[in-house]
C-alpha positions, -999 to +999 in steps of 0.1 A: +631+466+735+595+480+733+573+468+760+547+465+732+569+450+707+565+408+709+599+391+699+609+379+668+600+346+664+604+337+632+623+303+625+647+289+598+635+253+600+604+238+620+604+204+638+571+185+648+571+163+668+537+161+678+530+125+695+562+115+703+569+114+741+602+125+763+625+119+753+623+121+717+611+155+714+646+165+731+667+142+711+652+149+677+657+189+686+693+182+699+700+164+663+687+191+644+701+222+660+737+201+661+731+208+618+724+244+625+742+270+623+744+296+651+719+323+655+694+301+633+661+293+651+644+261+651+603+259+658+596+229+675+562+218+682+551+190+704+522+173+724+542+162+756+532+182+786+568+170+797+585+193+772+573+222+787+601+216+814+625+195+791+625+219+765+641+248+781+663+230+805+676+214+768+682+248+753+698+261+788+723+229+789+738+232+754+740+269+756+712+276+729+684+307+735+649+297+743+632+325+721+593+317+728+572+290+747+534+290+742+514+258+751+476+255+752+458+223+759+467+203+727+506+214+722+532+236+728+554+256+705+589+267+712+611+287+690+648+284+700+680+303+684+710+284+682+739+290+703+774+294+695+788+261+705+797+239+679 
């Protein structure tokens, strides 16, 4: 890859679940990436702090790719790409 190039981050289907605290933000991902198909991409946005951590350690225990994470001081966005488990 470039070293200037940014990933693709583009998503198939975006998920907010902005106000909603752990662990709904990882249970209403894990129901909507189970519908996906793989290689498909999900943006998920939230406002817990929590999912910063929870988030990634989701994608890592069901095998899925954690694409992008950007958080400022109001929510974080995370893109993630859908593994190949069923």
């Amino acid at each position: 890859m470039n070293p200037n190039s940014t990933p693709n981050t583009d998503a198939d289907t975006t998920l907010d679940c902005s106000g909603l605290l752990c662990p709904l933000p990882v249970y209403k991902a894990a129901l909507v990436l189970k519908r996906m198909g793989s290689g498909e991409r999900l943006r998920l946005v939230t406002t817990d702090p929590g999912a910063l951590e929870d988030i990634p350690a989701m994608a890592r225990q069901r095998g899925d790719l954690l694409v992008s994470s950007t958080a400022d001081d109001e929510k974080q966005v995370f893109v993630i790409e859908k593994g190949s488990q069923p």
